[in-house]
Every structure is written in C-alpha cells, then in structure tokens.
VOVEXTI-164051 format. One line per 10 residues: number of its first residue (from 1); their letters; for each residue x, y, z of N, C-alpha, C. Coordinates in steps of 0.05 Angstrom, whole numbers. Atoms other than C-alpha are relative to their C-alpha. Layout:
// VOVEXTI-164051
NUM = A = X:Y:Z:X:Y:Z:X:Y:Z; ...
***
This chain:
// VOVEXTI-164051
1 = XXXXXXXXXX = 7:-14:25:-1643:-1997:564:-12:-20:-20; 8:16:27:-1650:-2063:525:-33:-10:14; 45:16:-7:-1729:-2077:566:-8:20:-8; 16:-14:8:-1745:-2008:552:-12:-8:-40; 6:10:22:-1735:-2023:476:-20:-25:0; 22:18:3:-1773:-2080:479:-34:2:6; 25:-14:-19:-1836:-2052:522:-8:12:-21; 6:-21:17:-1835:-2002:469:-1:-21:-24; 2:18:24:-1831:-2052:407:-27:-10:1; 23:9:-5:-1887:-2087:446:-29:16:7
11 = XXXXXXXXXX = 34:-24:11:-1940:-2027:444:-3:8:-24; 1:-19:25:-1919:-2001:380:-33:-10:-18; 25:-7:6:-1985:-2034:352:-23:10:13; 21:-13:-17:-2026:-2012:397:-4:29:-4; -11:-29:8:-1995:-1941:389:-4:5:-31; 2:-14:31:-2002:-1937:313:-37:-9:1; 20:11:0:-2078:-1975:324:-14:34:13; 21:-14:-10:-2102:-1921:371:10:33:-11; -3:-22:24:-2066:-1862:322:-23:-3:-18; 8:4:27:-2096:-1887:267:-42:0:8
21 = XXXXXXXXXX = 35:-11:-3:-2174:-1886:304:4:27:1; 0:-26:-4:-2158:-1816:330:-4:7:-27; -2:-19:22:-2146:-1791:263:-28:-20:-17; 31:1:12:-2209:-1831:232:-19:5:10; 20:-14:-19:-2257:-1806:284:-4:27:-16; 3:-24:6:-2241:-1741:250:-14:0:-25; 5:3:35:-2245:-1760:179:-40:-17:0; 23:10:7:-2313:-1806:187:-23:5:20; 19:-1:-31:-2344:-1788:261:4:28:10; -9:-22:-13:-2329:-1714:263:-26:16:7
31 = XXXXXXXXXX = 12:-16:-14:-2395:-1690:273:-14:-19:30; -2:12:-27:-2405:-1747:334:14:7:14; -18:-5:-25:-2390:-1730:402:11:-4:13; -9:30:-18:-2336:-1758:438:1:15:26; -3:3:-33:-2330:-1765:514:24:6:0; -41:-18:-16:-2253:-1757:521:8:27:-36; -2:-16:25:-2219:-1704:476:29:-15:-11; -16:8:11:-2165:-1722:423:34:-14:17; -17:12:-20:-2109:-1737:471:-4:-25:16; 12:16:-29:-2153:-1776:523:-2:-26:-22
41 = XXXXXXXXXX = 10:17:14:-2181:-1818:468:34:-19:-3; -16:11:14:-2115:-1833:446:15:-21:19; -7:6:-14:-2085:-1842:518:-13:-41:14; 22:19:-13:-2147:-1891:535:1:-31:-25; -11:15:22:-2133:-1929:463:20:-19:7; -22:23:0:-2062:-1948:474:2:-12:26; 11:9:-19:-2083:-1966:552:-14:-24:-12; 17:17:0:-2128:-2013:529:14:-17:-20; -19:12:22:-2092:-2041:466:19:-9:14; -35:5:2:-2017:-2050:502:-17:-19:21
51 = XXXXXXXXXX = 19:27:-16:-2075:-2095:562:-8:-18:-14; 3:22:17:-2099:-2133:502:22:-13:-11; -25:15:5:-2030:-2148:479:12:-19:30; -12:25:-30:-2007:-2173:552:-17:-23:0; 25:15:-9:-2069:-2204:564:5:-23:-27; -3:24:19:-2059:-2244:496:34:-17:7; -11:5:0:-1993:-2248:512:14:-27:31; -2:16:-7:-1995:-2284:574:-19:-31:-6; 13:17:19:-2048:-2325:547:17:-24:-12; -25:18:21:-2004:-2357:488:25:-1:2
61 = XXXXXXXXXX = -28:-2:-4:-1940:-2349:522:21:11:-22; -15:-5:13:-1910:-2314:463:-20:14:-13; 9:-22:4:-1922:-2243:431:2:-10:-43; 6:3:29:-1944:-2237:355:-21:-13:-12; 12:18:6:-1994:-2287:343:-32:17:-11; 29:-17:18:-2064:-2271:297:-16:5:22; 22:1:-24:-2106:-2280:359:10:22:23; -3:-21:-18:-2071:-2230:401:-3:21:-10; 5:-26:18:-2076:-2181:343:-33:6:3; 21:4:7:-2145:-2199:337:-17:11:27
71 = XXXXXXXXXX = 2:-12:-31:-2154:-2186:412:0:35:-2; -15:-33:0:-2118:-2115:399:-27:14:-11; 16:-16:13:-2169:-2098:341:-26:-10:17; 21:1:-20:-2231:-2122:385:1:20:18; -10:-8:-24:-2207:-2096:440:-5:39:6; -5:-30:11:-2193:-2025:411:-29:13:-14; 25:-14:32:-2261:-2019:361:-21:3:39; 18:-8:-29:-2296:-2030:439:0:25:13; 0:-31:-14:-2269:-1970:468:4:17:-23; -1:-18:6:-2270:-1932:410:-35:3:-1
81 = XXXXXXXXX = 39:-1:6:-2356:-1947:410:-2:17:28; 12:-13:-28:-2357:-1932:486:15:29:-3; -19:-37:-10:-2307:-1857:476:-24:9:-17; 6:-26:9:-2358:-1840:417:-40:-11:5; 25:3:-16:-2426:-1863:459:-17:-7:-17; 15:14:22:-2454:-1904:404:-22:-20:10; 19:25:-15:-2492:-1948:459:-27:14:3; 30:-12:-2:-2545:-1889:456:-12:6:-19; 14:-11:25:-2561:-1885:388:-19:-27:-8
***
C-alpha cells in the first residue's frame, strides 16, 4: 500500500500538468481541432509526463529536481502541439 502511495505522489505532477492543458485547450484552443478527445488527450498527457518524470528520474537518481520538472513541462507542451496538429499550420 505504502509503493502505491508513492507511485501516486510521483505522477501527481504530471496529473495536475496534463489537467491543467485539458482545461486550457478549451479556454484558448477551442476552436482548434484536436486528434484525441478530452479524455485521450488527458490519458496521453499523464502517459507522457509520469515517462518524463522516470526518465528524469533515473537520470539524476533522485525525484524532484528543476530539470526533471523542466523535462515534464517540455515534454508535456510536445504532445500537447502534436494532440492539437499545430505541425500543419
């Protein structure tokens, strides 16, 4: 019970990162079309975010650090260009 907590501690930014696009997609990109729908986007977000946290995390052998965040928000602003097909404009 005590890895699940942790697992879960260790997405939570990821999880509030790819909330927090979903709901500005709406507010600043709502008449752009996305490729996945509000769920998918979100699913494909914290997917990719909770890989940039490992991925930093084995990296620097230890979770928290600016550069793994920095990873996260990279990481995250990428797939939110490729969900709302900004490579064709």
């Amino acid at each position: 019970m005590n890895a699940l907590w942790h697992l879960l501690n260790f997405c939570a930014p990821a999880a509030a990162l790819a909330l927090l696009l979903v709901l500005a997609r709406w507010v600043f990109a709502r008449k752009a079309p996305a490729l996945l729908p509000w769920y998918g986007q979100f699913a494909l977000h914290l997917l990719v975010g909770s890989a940039a946290l490992f991925v930093a995390l084995l990296w620097q052998g230890r979770d928290g650090s600016v550069l793994g965040y920095a990873l996260l928000v990279l990481s995250m602003a990428t797939s939110q260009w490729l969900v709302l097909g900004s490579w064709r404009r």
